[in-house]
N, C-alpha and C positions, 0 to 999 in steps of 0.2 A: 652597603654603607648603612652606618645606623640611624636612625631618627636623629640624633643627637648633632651628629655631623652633615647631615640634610640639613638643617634646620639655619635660615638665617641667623649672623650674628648682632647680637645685640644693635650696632651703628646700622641697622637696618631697620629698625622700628621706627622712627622717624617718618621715615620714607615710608614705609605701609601708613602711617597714622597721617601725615600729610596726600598721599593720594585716596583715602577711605575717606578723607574731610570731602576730597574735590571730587568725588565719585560717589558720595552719597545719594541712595537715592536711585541711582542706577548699577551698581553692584557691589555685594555683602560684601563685607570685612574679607571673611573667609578668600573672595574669591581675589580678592588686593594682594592678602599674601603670597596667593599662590605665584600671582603675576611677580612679585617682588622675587622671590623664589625662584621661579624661572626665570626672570632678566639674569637676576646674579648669578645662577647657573650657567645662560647662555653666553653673559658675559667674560663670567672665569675661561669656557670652553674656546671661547674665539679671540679675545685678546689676552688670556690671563692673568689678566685684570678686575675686580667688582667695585669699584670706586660707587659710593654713594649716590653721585651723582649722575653716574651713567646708569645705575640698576633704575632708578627715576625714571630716569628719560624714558629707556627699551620699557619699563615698567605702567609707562603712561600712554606710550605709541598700544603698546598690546590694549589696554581698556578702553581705549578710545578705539578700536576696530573690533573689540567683543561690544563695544554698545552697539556699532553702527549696523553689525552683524544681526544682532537680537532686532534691533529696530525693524529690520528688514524683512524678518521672519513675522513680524505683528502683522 
């Protein structure tokens, strides 16, 4: 698959830039997208579906159990 086609679509920038605001501070941008990235991945894979709203959600569950994770490790 190319970078191109990886690569979330534009109605997904929102959502990295609304979860980068509420996760400031405890993980880089970088690491938002990826989350957003893999939601909407895992979401096309299991429902066939990436609605905005659901890449969110699975995309906030995941950052909030890498913080609690990191936390854990200090």
């Amino acid at each position: 698959m190319s970078q191109k086609q990886d690569a979330a679509p534009r109605e997904f920038a929102p959502v990295t830039l609304r979860l980068s605001t509420e996760f400031e501070g405890v993980h880089p941008r970088s690491t938002v997208a990826r989350c957003v990235a893999a939601a909407r991945h895992g979401a096309l894979d299991v429902t066939g579906r990436a609605t905005p709203d659901l890449v969110e959600r699975i995309a906030r569950q995941h950052l909030k159990v890498l913080a609690l994770a990191f936390a854990e490790q200090r």
